[in-house]
Every structure is written in structure tokens, then in C-alpha cells.
C-alpha positions in Angstrom: 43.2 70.9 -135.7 42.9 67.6 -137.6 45.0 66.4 -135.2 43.1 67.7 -132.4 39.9 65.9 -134.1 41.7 62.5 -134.1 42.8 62.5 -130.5 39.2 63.2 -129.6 38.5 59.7 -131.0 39.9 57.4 -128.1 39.6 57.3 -124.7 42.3 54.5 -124.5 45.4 56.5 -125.6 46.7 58.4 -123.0 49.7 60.5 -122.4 50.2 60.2 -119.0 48.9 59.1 -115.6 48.3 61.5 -112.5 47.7 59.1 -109.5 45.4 56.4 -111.3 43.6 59.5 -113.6 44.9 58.7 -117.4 45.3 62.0 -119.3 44.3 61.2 -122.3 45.8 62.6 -125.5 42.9 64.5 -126.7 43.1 66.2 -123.4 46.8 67.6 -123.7 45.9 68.5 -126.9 43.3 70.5 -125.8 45.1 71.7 -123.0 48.5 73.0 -125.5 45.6 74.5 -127.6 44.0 76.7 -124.6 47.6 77.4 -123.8 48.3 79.0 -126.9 44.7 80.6 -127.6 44.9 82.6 -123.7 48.7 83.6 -124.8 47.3 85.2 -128.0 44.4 86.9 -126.6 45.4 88.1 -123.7 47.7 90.1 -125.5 45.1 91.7 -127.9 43.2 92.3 -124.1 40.8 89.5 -123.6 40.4 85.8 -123.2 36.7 85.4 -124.8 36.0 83.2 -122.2 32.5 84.5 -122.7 32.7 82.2 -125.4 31.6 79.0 -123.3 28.1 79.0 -121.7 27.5 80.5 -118.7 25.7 76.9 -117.5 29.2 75.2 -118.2 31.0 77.7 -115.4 28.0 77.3 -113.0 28.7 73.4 -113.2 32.0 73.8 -112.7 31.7 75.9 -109.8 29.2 73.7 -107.9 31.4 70.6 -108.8 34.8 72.7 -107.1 32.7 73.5 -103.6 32.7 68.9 -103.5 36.7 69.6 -102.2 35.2 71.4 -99.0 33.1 68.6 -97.9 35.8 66.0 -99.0 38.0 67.4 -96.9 36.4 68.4 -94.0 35.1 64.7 -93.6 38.8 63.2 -94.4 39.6 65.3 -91.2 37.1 63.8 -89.0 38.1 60.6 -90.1 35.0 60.0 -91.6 36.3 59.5 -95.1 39.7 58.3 -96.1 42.6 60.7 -96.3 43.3 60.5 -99.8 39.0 61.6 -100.7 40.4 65.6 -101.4 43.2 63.7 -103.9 40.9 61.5 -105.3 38.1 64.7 -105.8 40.8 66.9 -106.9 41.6 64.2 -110.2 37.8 64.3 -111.0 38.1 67.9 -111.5 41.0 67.8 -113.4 39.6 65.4 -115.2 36.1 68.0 -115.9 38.7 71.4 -116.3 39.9 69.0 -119.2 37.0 68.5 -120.5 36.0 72.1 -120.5 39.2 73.0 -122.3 37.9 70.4 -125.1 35.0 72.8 -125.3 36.4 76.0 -125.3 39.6 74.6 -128.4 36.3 73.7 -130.2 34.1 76.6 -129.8 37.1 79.1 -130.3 38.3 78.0 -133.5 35.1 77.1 -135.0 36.7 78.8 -138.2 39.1 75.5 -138.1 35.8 73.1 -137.4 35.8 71.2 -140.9 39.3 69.6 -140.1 38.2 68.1 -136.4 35.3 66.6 -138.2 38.2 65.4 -141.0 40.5 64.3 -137.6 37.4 62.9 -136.1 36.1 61.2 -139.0 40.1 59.7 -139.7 39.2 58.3 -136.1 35.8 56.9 -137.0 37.7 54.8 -139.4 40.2 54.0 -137.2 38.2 52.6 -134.5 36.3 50.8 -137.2 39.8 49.2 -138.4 40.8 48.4 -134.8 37.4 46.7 -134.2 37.8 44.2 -137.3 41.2 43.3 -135.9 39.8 42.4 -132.8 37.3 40.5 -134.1 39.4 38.6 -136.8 41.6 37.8 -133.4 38.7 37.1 -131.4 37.1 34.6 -134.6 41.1 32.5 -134.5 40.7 32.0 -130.7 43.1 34.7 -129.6 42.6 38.1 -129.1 43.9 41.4 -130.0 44.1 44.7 -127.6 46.0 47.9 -126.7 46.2 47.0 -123.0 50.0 46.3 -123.2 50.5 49.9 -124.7 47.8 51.8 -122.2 47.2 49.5 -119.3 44.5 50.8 -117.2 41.8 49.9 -115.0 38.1 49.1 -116.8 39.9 47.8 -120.2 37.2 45.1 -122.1 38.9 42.5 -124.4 36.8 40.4 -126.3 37.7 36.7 -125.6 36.0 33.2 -125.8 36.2 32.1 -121.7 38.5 29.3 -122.6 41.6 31.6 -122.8 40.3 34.4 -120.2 43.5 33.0 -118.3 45.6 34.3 -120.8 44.3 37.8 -121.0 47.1 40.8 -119.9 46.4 41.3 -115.6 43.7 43.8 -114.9 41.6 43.4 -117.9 38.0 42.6 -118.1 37.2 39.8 -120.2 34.2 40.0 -122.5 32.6 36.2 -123.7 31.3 37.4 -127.1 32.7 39.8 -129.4 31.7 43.2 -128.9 33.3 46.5 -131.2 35.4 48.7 -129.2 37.7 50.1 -131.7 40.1 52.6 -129.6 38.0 52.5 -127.0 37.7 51.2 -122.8 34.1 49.4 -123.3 32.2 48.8 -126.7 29.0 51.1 -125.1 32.0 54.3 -125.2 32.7 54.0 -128.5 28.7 53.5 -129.5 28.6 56.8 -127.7 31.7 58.6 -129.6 29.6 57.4 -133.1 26.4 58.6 -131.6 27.4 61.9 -131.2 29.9 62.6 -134.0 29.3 59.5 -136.8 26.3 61.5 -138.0 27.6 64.9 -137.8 30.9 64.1 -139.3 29.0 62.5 -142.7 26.9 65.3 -143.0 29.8 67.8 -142.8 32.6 65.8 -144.8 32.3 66.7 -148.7 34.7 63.9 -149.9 32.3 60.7 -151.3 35.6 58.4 -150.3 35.5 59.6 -146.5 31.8 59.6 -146.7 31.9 56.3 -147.3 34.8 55.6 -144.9 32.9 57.0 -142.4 29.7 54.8 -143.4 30.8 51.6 -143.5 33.4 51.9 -140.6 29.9 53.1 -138.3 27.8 50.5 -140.1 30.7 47.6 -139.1 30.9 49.0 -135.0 27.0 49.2 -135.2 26.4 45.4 -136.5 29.0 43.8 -134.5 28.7 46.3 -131.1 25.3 45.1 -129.7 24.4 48.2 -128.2 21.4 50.0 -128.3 23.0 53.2 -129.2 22.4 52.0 -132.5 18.9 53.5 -131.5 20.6 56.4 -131.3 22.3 56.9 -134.3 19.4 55.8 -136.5 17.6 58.4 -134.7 20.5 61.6 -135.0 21.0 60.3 -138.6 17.1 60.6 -139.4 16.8 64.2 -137.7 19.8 65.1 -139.7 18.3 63.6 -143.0 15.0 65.3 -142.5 16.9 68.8 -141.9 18.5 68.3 -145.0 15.5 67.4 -147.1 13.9 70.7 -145.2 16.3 73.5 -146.0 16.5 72.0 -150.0 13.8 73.0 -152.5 11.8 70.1 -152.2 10.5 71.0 -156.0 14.9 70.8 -157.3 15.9 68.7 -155.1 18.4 66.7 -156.8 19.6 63.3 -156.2 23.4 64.0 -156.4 25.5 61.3 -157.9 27.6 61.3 -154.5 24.6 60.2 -152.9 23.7 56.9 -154.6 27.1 55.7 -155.1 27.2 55.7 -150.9 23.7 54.0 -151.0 24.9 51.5 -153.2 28.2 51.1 -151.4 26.4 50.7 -148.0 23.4 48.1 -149.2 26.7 46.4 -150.6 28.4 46.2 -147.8 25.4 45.6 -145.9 24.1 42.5 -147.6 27.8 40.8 -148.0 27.9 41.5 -144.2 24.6 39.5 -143.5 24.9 36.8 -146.4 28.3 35.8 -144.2 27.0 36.4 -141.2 23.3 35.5 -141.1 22.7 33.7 -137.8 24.9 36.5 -135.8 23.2 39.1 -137.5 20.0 37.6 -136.2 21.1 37.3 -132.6 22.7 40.9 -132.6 19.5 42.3 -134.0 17.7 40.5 -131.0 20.2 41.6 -128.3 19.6 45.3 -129.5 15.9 44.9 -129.6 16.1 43.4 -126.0 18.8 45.8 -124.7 16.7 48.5 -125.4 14.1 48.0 -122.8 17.2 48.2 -120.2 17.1 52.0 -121.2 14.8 52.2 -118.5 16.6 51.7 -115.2 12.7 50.6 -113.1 13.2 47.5 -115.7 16.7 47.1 -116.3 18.4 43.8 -116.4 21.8 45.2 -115.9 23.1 44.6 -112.7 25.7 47.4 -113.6 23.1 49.8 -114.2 21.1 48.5 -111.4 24.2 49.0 -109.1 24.3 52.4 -110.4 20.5 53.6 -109.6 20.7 52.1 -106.0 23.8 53.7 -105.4 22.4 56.8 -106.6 19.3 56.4 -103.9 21.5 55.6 -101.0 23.5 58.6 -101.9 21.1 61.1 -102.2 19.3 59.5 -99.1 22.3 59.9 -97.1 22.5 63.5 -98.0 19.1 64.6 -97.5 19.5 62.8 -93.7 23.1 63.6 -92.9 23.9 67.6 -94.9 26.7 68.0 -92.8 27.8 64.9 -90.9 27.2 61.1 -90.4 25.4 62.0 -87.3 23.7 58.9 -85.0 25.4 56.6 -82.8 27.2 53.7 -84.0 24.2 51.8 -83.6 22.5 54.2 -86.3 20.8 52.5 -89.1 23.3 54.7 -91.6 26.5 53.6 -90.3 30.0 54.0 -92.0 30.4 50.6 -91.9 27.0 49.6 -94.0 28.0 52.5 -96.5 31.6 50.7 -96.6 29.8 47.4 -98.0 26.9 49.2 -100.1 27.3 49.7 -103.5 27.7 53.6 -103.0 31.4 52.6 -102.7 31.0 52.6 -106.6 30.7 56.1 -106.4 
């Protein structure tokens, strides 16, 4: 199970490809897991699937009806033949992800070692993310493309030496954290979600700590603003704490200030050494914040995104079952060919 945890910590390290869809090794882990947990139940008479939320199985069946339309338009020649193939990866991709779910939620006996595999990974991705800014600081760069090539890979590299970067990667002018990760903003996400969580739950002040400065580190140098995020899930968390104690004996355990004083530590070397990045990464956050909303965003990704979104939606509200017009219609297969709904 701690091994389970740490797979669930990259979305870089795969075990395989299907078509261009990387499995990724926390999904086979999942999958061998589910394997073995249907084996055993079903010969004790059940499979406590009722275990997953009802909503998650709705979703999943909505999302399976998307191979009818796909291939009824691939057909007519509407679509591209290979649109059922391509569909059919997405929803191996989600059936993956829903095995994730259901390893987790059956074994929750076995839930402190993920958070002990997940938090090994925290400090992982934080370890990866100093080597590739120590690379990216020399005027090279350091990444796991050559290992997991794949489409979408960001390496951090001044533009000088973007001709040198593996084929297929997407170069990044400033230095972002992205630890074991495709893009710095996925692993801001992974420590959104599980940084918190996993320094509530862990008991040990050494991986407390490791977990702390290894989130503090991707936070300073990630220029996200998931950092919102965290600050936010770690103060709910805090607060919950401070609720369920005694507020009259609540102690101040010694485990506590030594990772206070370890943090401000490492906090104040971090900005005595790096004072005038520091500044601008603080300003990129606060600005990057306001791109949160997609009306005002300065994105052009996100931007690409929310129009693509309208078009589709508008397209589907005009056209339920077919293209329909002529080809002089103002929807035509060619303007979607060019629109930005090809993103989709």
C-alpha cells in the first residue's frame, strides 16, 4: 500500500502506452490491486462495489453512452475513423481512475501507509524539482523525457538552449517546480490535494518536516496560484484541529515547534538567497490569481479552453443528432476543423 501511495505521486512515470494513452504506474497498481480485491471477495460472495458512490457509476455511465455518438458520426464520415479509438482510451483512462478510488476506499484499514507512500512522493517531487532547478540555474537542464517521452512534457529552460531540448518537449523560459510531474500547475494540484492531508496524518516529526519543506520548496519556486489553495486546505485543517482539542489543555507539543522553527528556517535562508525572485514569484501568484476567473483571464490556454467549451456546447444544443445544413451552413465541418474545439 505504500507503494501504491508512491505511484500515485507522478503522472510522468508510466508503464506502458496504449495508442498514444500512457498507463501510468499508479494506474497498474491500482488495477493489480482491484484484481486481487474482486478475486478475494467474490469468493466470500460479494464485490462491495457498493463501496464507491453511486454519483461515480452515474458518471461513468453517461461518459460510456459518448462511444455511440462517436461512432455513429465516424460512419457518416462526419468524424474521423479512429474518434471510437480515441473515446474508447479516454474511458480507459476514467475506468483507471475509478479503480484508484475503489483500492483506496476498500482498504482504508491500509490508509496511513498511502499517505506514508504519498508523502515519500511529496519529497520526491520536491527532490526532483531542486535538480531541475540547480540544472536550469548552470544553463542546462535536467528532465525525465528520455525515460517517459510523451506528448505535453514542460522542461524548464533559458530560450538560448530551447534547441537543445529532447524532440517533443515544451520548453518553459523561467524555472517553474514540476518534480515528477507533465506541467508545474499538475504537481501544485497533487500538493493541493494531498500535501495538507498527508502532514496532518503522518505522526513522524522527520517526515512532517520532509513533507513541509519539500511543499514549501514546489510552492516558492512553482508560481502557481494553487499556492492559494494550499494555504487555504492547510488553514481549514488547522482550524479543525484547534476545534476538536480542548481549547482550555490544548498543548503546544514539542513536535510542533521544532517544525515551526525548521520551516521559518528554511523559509528565511530561502528568501535571504533569493530575495529579488522571491519578490517576482510572490507578484506572479498575486497576479495569476485573478486568471482564476476565466471572463478575465490572461491565459490564452485557458481562454482557448472556455471558447472551445462555448462552441461545443453551441454545436450541440443546434446539431443533437447531426451536423445538419448545407455546406454553405454557418456551422460547417470545415470551420469546426480550424476552431479551437479541435482541442477537445
Amino acid at each position: 500500500m505504500a507503494l501504491f501511495g508512491l505511484s500515485l505521486s507522478t503522472n510522468v512515470v508510466y508503464a506502458f502506452i496504449v495508442g498514444s494513452t500512457c498507463v501510468y504506474i499508479g494506474y497498474v497498481f491500482a488495477l493489480i490491486l482491484c484484481g486481487y480485491l474482486f478475486f478475494s471477495d467474490r469468493s466470500k460472495g460479494g464485490a462491495k462495489l457498493d463501496l464507491v458512490d453511486g454519483s461515480i457509476w452515474v458518471f461513468v455511465a453517461v461518459a460510456c453512452l459518448s462511444i455511440f455518438p462517436a461512432t455513429i458520426y465516424a460512419f457518416s464520415a462526419q468524424l474521423p475513423l479512429e474518434t471510437p479509438l480515441v473515446v474508447m482510451r479516454g474511458l480507459v483512462v476514467l475506468l483507471c481512475g475509478v479503480a484508484v478510488y475503489y483500492a483506496v476506499v476498500r482498504l482504508a484499514d491500509y490508509s496511513k501507509y498511502v499517505v506514508i507512500g504519498m508523502a515519500i512522493g511529496i519529497v520526491v517531487n520536491g527532490f526532483v524539482s531542486l535538480l531541475q532547478m540547480i540544472a536550469y540555474n548552470s544553463g542546462s537542464f535536467f528532465t525525465l523525457y528520455y525515460l517517459f517521452p510523451q506528448s505535453s512534457f514542460s522542461v524548464s529552460a533559458d530560450w538560448s538552449i530551447w534547441g537543445t531540448l529532447p524532440e517533443g518537449a515544451d520548453g518553459l523560459p523561467t524555472f517553474r517546480a514540476q518534480g515528477l510531474f507533465l506541467e508545474a500547475s499538475h504537481l501544485m494540484v497533487f500538493l493541493a490535494c494531498l500535501a495538507p492531508v498527508a502532514f496532518v496524518s503522518l505522526r513522524s516529526i522527520v517526515a512532517k518536516t520532509g513533507v513541509l519543506i519539500a511543499t514549501m520548496f514546489c510552492c516558492i519556486t512553482s508560481l502557481s496560484p494553487n499556492v492559494l489553495f494550499i494555504l487555504v486546505a492547510s488553514t481549514w485543517l488547522l482550524l479543525s484541529y484547534l476545534n476538536r482539542s480542548n481549547s482550555k489543555e490544548l498543548r503546544l507539543r514539542r513536535g510542533w515547534v521544532l517544525v515551526a522553527i525548521v520551516a521559518v528556517f528554511v523559509l528565511a535562508c530561502v528568501v535571504v538567497l533569493h530575495l529579488d525572485f522571491i519578490a517576482s514569484a510572490f507578484s506572479s501568484v498575486i497576479s495569476s490569481i485573478a486568471d482564476l476567473n476565466v471572463f478575465t483571464s490572461s491565459d490564452t490556454g485557458t481562454m482557448d479552453r472556455w471558447e472551445s467549451m462555448l462552441k461545443a456546447l453551441s454545436a450541440c444544443m443546434q446539431y443533437p443528432l447531426e451536423q445538419g445544413g448545407t455546406p454553405r451552413a454557418s456551422f460547417s465541418l470545415m470551420r469546426l476543423e480550424k476552431s479551437p474545439l479541435t482541442a477537445i
